[in-house]
ZAVEXLUM-254979 format. One record per residue (C-alpha): residue number from 0; x, y, z. Coordinates in steps of 0.2 Angstrom, whole numbers, padded with zeros to 4 digits. Example, Ala and Ser with C-alpha at 12.3 -4.5 7.8 and 13.67 -1.06 7.14 Angstrom:
BEGIN
> 0, 0062, -0022, 0039
> 1, 0068, -0005, 0036
***
This chain:
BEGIN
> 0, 0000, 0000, 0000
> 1, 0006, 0017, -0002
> 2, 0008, 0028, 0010
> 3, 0013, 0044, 0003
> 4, -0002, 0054, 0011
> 5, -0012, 0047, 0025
> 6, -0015, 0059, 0039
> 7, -0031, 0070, 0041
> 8, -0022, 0085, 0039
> 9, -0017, 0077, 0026
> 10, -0016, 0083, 0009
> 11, -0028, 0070, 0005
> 12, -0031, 0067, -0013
> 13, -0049, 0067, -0012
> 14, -0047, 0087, -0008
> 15, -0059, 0099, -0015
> 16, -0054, 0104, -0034
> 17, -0036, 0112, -0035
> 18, -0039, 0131, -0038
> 19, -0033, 0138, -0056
> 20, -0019, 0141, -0064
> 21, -0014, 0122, -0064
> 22, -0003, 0112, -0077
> 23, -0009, 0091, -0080
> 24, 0004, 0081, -0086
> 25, -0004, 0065, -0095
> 26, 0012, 0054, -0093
> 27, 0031, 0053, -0090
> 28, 0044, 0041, -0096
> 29, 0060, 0038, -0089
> 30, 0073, 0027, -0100
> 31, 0092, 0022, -0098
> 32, 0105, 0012, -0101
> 33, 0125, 0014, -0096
> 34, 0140, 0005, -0103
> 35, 0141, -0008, -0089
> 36, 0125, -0014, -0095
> 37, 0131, -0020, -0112
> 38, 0143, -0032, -0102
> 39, 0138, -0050, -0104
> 40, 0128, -0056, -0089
> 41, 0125, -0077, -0089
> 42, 0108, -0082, -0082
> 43, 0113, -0084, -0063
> 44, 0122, -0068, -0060
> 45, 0114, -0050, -0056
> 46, 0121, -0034, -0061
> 47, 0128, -0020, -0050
> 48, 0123, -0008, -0043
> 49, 0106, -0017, -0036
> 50, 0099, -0001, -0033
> 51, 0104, 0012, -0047
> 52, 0102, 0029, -0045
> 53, 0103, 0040, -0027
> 54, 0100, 0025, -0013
> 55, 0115, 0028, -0003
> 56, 0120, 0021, 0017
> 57, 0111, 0004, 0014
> 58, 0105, -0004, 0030
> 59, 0096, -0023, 0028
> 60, 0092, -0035, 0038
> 61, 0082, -0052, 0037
> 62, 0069, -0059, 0044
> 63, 0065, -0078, 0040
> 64, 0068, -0080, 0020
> 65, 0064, -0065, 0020
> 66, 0075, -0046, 0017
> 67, 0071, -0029, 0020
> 68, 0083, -0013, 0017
> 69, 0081, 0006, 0018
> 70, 0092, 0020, 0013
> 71, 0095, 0038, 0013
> 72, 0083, 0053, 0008
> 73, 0089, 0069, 0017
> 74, 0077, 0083, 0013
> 75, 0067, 0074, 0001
> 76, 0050, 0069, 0005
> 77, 0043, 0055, 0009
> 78, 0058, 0048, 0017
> 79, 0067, 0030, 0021
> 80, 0061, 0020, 0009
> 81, 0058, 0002, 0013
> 82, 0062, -0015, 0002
> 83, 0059, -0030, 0002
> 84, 0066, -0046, -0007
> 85, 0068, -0064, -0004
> 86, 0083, -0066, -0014
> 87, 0093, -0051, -0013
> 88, 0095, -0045, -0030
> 89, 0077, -0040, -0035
> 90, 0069, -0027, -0022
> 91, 0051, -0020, -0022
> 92, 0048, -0004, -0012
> 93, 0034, -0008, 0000
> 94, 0033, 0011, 0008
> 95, 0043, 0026, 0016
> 96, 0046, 0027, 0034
> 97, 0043, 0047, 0033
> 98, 0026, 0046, 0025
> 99, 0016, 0058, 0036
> 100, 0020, 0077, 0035
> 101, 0022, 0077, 0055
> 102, 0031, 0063, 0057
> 103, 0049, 0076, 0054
> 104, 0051, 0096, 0049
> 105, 0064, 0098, 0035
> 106, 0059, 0116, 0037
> 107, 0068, 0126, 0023
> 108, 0084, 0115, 0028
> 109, 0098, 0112, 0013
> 110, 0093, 0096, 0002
> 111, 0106, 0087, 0011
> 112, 0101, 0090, 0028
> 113, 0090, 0080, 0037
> 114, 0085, 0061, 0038
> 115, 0106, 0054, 0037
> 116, 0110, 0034, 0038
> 117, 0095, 0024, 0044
> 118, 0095, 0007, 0049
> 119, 0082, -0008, 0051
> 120, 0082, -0022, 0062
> 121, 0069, -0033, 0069
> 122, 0066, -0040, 0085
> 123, 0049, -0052, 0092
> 124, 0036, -0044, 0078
> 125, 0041, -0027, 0079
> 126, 0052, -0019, 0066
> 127, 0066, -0007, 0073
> 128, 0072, 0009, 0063
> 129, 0085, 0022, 0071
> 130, 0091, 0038, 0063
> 131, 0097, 0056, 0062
> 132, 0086, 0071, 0058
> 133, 0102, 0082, 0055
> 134, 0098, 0102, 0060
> 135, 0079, 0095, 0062
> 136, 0079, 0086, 0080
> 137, 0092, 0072, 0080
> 138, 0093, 0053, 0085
> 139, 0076, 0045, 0085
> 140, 0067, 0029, 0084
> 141, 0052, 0022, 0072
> 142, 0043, 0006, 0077
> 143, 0030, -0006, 0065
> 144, 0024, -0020, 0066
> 145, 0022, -0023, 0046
> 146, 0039, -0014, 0040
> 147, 0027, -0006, 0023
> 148, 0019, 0005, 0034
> 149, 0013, 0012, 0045
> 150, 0029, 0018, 0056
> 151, 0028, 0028, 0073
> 152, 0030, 0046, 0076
> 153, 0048, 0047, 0080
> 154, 0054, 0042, 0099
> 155, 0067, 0054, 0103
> 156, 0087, 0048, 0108
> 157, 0092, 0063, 0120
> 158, 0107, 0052, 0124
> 159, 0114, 0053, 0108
> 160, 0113, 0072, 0106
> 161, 0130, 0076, 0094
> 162, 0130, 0060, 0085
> 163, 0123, 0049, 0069
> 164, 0121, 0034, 0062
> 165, 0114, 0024, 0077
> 166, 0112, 0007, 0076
> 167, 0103, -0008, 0087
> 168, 0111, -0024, 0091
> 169, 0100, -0037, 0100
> 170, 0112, -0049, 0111
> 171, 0111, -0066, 0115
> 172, 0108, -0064, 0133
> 173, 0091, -0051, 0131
> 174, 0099, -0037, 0131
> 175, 0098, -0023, 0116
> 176, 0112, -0011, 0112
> 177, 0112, 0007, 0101
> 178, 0128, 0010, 0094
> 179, 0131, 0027, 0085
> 180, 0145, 0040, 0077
> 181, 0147, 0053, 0092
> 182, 0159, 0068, 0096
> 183, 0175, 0058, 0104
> 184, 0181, 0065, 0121
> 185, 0187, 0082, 0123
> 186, 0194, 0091, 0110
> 187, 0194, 0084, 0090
> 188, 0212, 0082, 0086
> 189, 0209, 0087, 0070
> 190, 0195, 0087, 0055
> 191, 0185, 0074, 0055
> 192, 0191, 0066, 0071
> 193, 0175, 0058, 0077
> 194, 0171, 0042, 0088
> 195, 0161, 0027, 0089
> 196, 0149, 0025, 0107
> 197, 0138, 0011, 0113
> 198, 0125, 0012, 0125
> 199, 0110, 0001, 0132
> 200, 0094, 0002, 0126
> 201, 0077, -0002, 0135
> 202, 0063, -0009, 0121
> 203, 0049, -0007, 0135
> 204, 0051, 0010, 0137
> 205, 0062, 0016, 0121
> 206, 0076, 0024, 0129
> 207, 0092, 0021, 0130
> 208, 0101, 0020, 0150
> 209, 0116, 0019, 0157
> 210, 0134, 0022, 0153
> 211, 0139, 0027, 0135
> 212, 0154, 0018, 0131
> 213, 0169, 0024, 0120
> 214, 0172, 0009, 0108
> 215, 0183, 0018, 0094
> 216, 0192, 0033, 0094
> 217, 0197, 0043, 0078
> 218, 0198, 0026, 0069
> 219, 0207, 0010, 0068
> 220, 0223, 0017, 0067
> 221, 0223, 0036, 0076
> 222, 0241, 0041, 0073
> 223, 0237, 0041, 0056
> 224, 0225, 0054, 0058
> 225, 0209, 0043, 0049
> 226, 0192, 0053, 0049
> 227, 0173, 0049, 0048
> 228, 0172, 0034, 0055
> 229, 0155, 0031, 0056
> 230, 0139, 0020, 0048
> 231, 0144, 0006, 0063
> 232, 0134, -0010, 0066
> 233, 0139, -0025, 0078
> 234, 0134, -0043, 0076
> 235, 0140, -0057, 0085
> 236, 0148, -0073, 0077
> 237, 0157, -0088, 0086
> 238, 0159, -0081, 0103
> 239, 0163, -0062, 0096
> 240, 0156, -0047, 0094
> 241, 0160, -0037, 0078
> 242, 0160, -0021, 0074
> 243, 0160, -0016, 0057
> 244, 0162, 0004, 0053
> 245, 0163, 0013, 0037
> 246, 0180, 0026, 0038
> 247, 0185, 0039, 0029
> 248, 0174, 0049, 0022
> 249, 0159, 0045, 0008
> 250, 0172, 0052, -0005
> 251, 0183, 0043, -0015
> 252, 0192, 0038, 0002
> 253, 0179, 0026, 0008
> 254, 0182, 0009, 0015
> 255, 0175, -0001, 0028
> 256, 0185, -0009, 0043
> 257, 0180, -0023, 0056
> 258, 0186, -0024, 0074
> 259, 0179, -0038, 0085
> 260, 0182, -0038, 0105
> 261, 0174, -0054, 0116
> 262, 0163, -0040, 0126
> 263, 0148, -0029, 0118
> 264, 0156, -0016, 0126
> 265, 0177, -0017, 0121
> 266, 0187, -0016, 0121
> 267, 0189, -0018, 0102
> 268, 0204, -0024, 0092
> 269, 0206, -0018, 0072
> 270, 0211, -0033, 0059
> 271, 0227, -0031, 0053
> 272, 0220, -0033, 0038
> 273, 0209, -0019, 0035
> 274, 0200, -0012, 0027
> 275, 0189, -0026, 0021
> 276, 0183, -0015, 0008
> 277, 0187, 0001, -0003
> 278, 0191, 0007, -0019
> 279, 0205, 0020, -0016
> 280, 0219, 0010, -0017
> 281, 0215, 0006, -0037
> 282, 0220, 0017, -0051
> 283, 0210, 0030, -0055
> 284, 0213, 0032, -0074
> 285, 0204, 0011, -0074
> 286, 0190, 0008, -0085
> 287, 0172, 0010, -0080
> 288, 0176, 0014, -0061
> 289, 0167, 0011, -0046
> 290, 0174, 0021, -0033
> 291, 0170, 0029, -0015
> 292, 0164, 0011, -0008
> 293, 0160, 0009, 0011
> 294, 0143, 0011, 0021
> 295, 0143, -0010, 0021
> 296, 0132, -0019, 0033
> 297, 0134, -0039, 0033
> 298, 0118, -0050, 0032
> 299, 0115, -0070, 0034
> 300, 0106, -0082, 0022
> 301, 0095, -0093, 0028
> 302, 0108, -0106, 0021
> 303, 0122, -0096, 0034
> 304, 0131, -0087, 0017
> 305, 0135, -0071, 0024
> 306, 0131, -0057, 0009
> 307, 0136, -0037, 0012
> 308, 0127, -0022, 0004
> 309, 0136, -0004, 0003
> 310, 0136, 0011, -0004
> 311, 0147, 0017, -0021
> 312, 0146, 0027, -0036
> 313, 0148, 0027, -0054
> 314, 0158, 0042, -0059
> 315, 0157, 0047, -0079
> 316, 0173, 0055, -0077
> 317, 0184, 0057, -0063
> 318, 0175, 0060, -0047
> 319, 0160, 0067, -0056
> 320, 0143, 0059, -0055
> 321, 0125, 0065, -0055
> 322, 0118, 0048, -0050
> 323, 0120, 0048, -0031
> 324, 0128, 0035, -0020
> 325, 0118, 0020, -0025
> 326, 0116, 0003, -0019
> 327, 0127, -0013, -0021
> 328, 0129, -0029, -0015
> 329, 0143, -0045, -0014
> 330, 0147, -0058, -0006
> 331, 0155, -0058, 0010
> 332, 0172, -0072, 0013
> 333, 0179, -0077, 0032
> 334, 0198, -0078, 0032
> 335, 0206, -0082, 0052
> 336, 0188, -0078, 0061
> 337, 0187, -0061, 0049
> 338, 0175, -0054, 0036
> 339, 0182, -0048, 0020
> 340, 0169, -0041, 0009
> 341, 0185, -0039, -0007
> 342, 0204, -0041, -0005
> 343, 0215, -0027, -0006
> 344, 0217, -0020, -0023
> 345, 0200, -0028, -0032
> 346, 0189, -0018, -0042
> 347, 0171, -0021, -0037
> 348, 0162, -0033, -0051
> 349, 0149, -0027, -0061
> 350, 0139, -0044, -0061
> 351, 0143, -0057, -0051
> 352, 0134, -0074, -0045
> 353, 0117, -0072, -0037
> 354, 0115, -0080, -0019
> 355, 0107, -0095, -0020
> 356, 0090, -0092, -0015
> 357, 0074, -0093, -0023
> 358, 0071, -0077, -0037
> 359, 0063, -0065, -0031
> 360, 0049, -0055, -0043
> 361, 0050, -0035, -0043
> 362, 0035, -0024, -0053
> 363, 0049, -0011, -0056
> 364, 0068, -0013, -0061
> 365, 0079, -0006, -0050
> 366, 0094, -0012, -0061
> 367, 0103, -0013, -0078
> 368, 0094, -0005, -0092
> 369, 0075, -0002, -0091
> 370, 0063, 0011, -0095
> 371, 0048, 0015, -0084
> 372, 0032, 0024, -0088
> 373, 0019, 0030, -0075
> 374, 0002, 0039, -0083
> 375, -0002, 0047, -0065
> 376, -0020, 0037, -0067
> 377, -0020, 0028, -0047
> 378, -0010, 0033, -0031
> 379, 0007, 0043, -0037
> 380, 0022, 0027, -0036
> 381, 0032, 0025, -0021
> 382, 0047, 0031, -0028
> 383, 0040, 0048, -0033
> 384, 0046, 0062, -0021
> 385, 0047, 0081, -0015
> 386, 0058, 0093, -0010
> 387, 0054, 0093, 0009
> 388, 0038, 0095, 0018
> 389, 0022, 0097, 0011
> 390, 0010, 0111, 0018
> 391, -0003, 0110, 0007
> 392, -0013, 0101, -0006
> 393, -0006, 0107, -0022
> 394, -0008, 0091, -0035
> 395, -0019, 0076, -0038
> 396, -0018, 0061, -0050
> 397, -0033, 0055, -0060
> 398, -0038, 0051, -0076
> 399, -0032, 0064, -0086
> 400, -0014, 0062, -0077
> 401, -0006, 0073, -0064
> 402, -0011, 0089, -0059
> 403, 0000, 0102, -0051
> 404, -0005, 0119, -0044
> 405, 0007, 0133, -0049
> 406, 0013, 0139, -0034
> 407, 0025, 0155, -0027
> 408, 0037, 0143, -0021
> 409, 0052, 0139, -0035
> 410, 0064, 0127, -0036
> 411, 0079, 0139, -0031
> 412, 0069, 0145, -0014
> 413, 0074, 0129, -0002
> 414, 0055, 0127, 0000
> 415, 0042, 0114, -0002
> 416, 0038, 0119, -0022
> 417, 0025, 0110, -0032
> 418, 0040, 0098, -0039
> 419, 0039, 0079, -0039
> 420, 0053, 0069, -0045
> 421, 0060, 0052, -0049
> 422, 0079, 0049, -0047
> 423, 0088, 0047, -0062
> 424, 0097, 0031, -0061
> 425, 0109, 0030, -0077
> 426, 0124, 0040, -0084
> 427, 0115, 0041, -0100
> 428, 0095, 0042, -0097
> 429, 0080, 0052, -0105
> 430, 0065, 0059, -0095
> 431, 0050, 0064, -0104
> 432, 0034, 0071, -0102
> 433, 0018, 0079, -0109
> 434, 0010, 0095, -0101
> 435, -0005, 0107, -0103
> 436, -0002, 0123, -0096
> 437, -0009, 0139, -0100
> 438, 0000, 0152, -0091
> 439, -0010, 0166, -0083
> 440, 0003, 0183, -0079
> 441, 0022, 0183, -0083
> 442, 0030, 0171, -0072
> 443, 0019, 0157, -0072
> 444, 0029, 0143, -0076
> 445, 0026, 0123, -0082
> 446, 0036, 0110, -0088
> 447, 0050, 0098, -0085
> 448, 0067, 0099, -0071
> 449, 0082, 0089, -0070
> 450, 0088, 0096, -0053
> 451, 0103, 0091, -0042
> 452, 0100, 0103, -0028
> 453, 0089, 0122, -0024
> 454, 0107, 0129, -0033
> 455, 0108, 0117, -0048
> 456, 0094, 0114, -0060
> 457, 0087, 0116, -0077
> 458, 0070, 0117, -0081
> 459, 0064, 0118, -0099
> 460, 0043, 0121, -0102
> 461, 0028, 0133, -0106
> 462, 0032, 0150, -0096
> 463, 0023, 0168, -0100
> 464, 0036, 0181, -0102
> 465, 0031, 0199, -0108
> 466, 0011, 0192, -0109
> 467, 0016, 0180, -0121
> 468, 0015, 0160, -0119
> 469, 0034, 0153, -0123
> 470, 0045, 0138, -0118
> 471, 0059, 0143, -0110
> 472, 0075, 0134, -0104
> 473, 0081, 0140, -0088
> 474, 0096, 0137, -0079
> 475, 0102, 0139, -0061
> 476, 0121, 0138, -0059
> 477, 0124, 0140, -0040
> 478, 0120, 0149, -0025
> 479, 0125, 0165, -0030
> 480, 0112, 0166, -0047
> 481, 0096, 0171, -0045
> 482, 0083, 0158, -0038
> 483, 0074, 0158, -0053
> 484, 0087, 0154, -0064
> 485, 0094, 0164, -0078
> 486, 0087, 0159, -0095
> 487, 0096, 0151, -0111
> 488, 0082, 0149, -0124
> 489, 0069, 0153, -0129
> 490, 0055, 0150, -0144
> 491, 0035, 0154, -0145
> 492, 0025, 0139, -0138
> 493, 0014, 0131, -0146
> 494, -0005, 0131, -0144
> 495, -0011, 0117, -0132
> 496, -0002, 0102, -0123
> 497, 0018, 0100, -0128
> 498, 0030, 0086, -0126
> 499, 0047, 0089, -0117
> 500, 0063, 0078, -0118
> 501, 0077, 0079, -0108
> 502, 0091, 0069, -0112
> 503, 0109, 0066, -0100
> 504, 0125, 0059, -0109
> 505, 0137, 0059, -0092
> 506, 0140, 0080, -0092
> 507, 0128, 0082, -0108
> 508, 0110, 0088, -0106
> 509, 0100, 0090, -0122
> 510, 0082, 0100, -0121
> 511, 0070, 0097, -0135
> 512, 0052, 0099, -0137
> 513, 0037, 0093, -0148
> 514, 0019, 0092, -0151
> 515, 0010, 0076, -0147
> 516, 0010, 0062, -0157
> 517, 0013, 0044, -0157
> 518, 0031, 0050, -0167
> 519, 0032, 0068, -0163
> 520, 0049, 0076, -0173
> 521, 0058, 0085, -0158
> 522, 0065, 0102, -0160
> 523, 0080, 0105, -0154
> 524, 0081, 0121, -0140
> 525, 0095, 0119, -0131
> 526, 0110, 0111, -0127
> 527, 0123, 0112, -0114
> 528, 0139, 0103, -0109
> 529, 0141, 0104, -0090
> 530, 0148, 0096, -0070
> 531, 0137, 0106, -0062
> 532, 0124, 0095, -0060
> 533, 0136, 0084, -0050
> 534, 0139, 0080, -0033
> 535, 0158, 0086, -0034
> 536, 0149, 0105, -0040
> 537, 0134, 0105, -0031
> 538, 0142, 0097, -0014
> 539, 0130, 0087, -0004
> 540, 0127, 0069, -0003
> 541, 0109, 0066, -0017
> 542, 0109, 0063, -0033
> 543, 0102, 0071, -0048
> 544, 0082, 0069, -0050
> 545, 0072, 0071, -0066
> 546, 0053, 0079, -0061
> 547, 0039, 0089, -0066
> 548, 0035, 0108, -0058
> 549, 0020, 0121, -0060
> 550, 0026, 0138, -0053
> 551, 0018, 0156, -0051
> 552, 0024, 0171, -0056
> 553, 0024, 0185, -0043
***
């Protein structure tokens, strides 16, 4: 079921009839394909990443045959989404943790503030979800019973002001654990000292008690100054509990590290052989890269094959990248009592054996090359999103599509604007789109966005400018240009609906637009060759999304 609007205050979409000016879009069609996915794959292997596009700080756990996993969302809204799969390779999205307006305030926070690392565990029918609402109220807890929905309000984690990425360990003896990234004692030594803490947790009464225990300071190795350890989890095998911590930043510096220690609470010893996954220490000038790999967390089969999914990203050049930290998964190998997810100096496969479990099915792809077309005629997907919050009721699906209010609020304002987006989840994809708009004063605004952030977006669509109806590409390039971009073309629009395309080639975007048809001949109105659209520009940890928006002029 989804979820995406459920309370009374609600933004139900049974609302009374969406005031005027609105835009309808009767369709849109994401397609892509990468070069990866021309590589030959036999009938038992699966292609990485398992989640393309901007699925960062993977958390699974399992639960009988079956696996559930959530990830990052930030400032988009709803938040955390949830998967499941009984086979680890295919993965449906059964909801969002954040599905309820006041559940968390984004507020007019940057897009990559806000809902940090979750992670899920389960424990006697109840389904466990701890995480950071950075600059929005910290550490909290989210309880279900059915992990699709619905989830608690959040339970506040007071304990754990200062820190991020909590995690809960359940012990063998009854007793439940949160571990989390926390400021380390004193003074930082230097940037990006931090420390990794562990406390006890009560489930009858959701709070954590008692001492917070210092388990790893600075890293596994301090004299060498590493930084960001963080994203930790502990699980127990043969008699020892292991801590495994990502370390050294979400950049191409990434890696994962495992201690282990014979109490929960330390102290722990580092393997000599860490870490027992990273890309840094590969060349960087290597074919088809994957690079910036960490954020692991370690799972069981149900035949006891011990799996690992992570975060990493698929740069198109360099360190350059407008797909997000996305999802992958491989197999985990034991060597002298440790885990080792890769060896030292081995490039991350791009399709490798599946586990052997029974095949899962999954209504939407989530990897390789697809192409995926929603016509806005039930409940808007799972996957769809917003930028923060909503306020309001300002669209509707239905049978003649999507309906969006044009509202005040713009993509450049860090506000809740009437934009709703799907990631994009290929180096080379095309998003496109059919709208109706007929734009009442200048301003007023319809069409289609590829956005990375508030500061870094194009939009191409039907706009009125000097009293006349034209379409219009419009780019903002950065903080400092104006929020409603600066524009780069423009032509007269045509009467009634009009198709718009935009198509990414790595740093290439391409605009065009046509009048509908079952083979409409696209016109060509811009094209520009550009990083900025890229997490090493932009900053931030998301990836690019390709949406529709309606705005109002002022």
């Amino acid at each position: 079921m989804n979820r995406f609007l459920t309370t009374a205050a609600a933004l139900l979409l049974t609302a009374p009839a969406i005031a005027q000016p609105v835009a309808t879009f009767s369709s849109f069609t994401y397609s892509g394909r990468d070069a990866s996915d021309a590589l030959t794959a036999g009938p038992n292997d699966y292609r990485n990443p398992i989640l393309k596009g901007f699925y960062p700080d993977p958390s699974v756990t399992r639960v009988g045959d079956d696996f559930y996993l959530v990830t990052s969302t930030f400032g988009w809204y709803p938040g955390i989404p949830v998967f499941h799969s009984r086979d680890l390779v295919h993965w449906t999205q059964i909801g969002n943790a954040i599905d309820r307006p006041g559940q968390l305030d984004f507020k007019q926070l940057g897009l990559s503030r806000g809902v940090f690392a979750p992670s899920i565990q389960a424990k006697d029918g109840i389904f466990y979800l701890l995480n950071t609402c950075v600059d929005c109220g910290g550490n909290f807890l989210l309880t279900a019973k059915n992990p699709a929905g619905p989830w608690s309000d959040p339970v506040w984690l007071p304990d754990l002001e200062g820190g991020i990425d909590p995690s809960m360990f359940f012990d063998d003896d009854g007793r439940t654990w949160v571990v989390n990234n926390g400021p380390t004692r004193g003074q930082p030594l230097y940037q990006g000292h931090r420390a990794i803490w562990v406390q006890e947790f009560d489930r009858k009464t959701s709070k954590t008690f008692g001492p917070r225990t210092l388990l790893v300071d600075g890293g596994i190795d301090i004299s060498k100054k590493p930084v960001w350890i963080e994203g930790p989890h502990i699980f127990k095998k043969d008699g020892w509990y292991y801590l495994s911590c990502a370390e050294g930043g979400t950049a191409e510096g990434h890696s994962q590290v495992i201690l282990r220690s014979k109490s929960v609470t330390g102290p722990y010893e580092a393997w000599s052989g860490n870490p027992i996954l990273t890309q840094r220490d590969l060349p960087r000038d290597r074919p088809m890269p994957i690079t910036s790999a960490g954020h692991a967390q370690l799972v069981t089969t149900p035949d006891g094959k011990w799996w690992a999914t992570f975060l990493a990203v698929r740069p198109y050049e360099g360190d350059f990248y407008s797909t997000g930290r996305e999802t992958f998964l491989l197999p985990v190998e034991w060597k002298d009592g440790w885990p080792v997810i890769l060896p030292a100096a081995t490039p991350i496969p791009w399709t490798h054996a599946k586990p052997a479990l029974p095949q899962s099915k999954a209504p939407i792809l989530t990897s390789g090359a697809f192409t995926i077309r929603d016509d806005f005629r039930g409940k808007l997907p799972a996957y769809w999103m917003m930028l923060r919050n909503p306020r309001e009721d300002w669209y509707r699906t239905g049978a003649a599509g999507l309906m969006l209010k044009a509202r005040a609020a713009g993509l450049g304002d860090n506000a809740n604007p009437s934009f709703l987006a799907r990631r994009q989840q290929h180096t080379n994809a095309v998003a496109e789109t059919t709208v109706k708009f007929a734009p009442e004063k200048d301003g007023d605004r319809a069409g289609l966005a590829v956005l990375q952030n508030d500061d870094y977006w194009f939009f191409v669509g039907v706009k009125r400018v000097g009293g006349k109806a034209v379409l219009t590409l419009d780019q903002r390039e950065g903080p400092d240009s104006p929020k409603l971009g600066k524009t780069l073309a423009t032509v007269p629009a045509p009467a009634g609906p009009v198709r718009l395309r935009i198509a990414v080639q790595g740093r290439s975007y391409a605009f065009s637009y046509a009048a509908p048809g079952a083979k409409p001949a696209w016109k060509h109105l811009g094209k520009v060759e550009t990083d900025s659209l890229t997490t090493k520009v932009a900053g931030g940890f998301v990836g690019s999304v390709f949406g529709v928006f309606a705005g109002r002029g002022e």
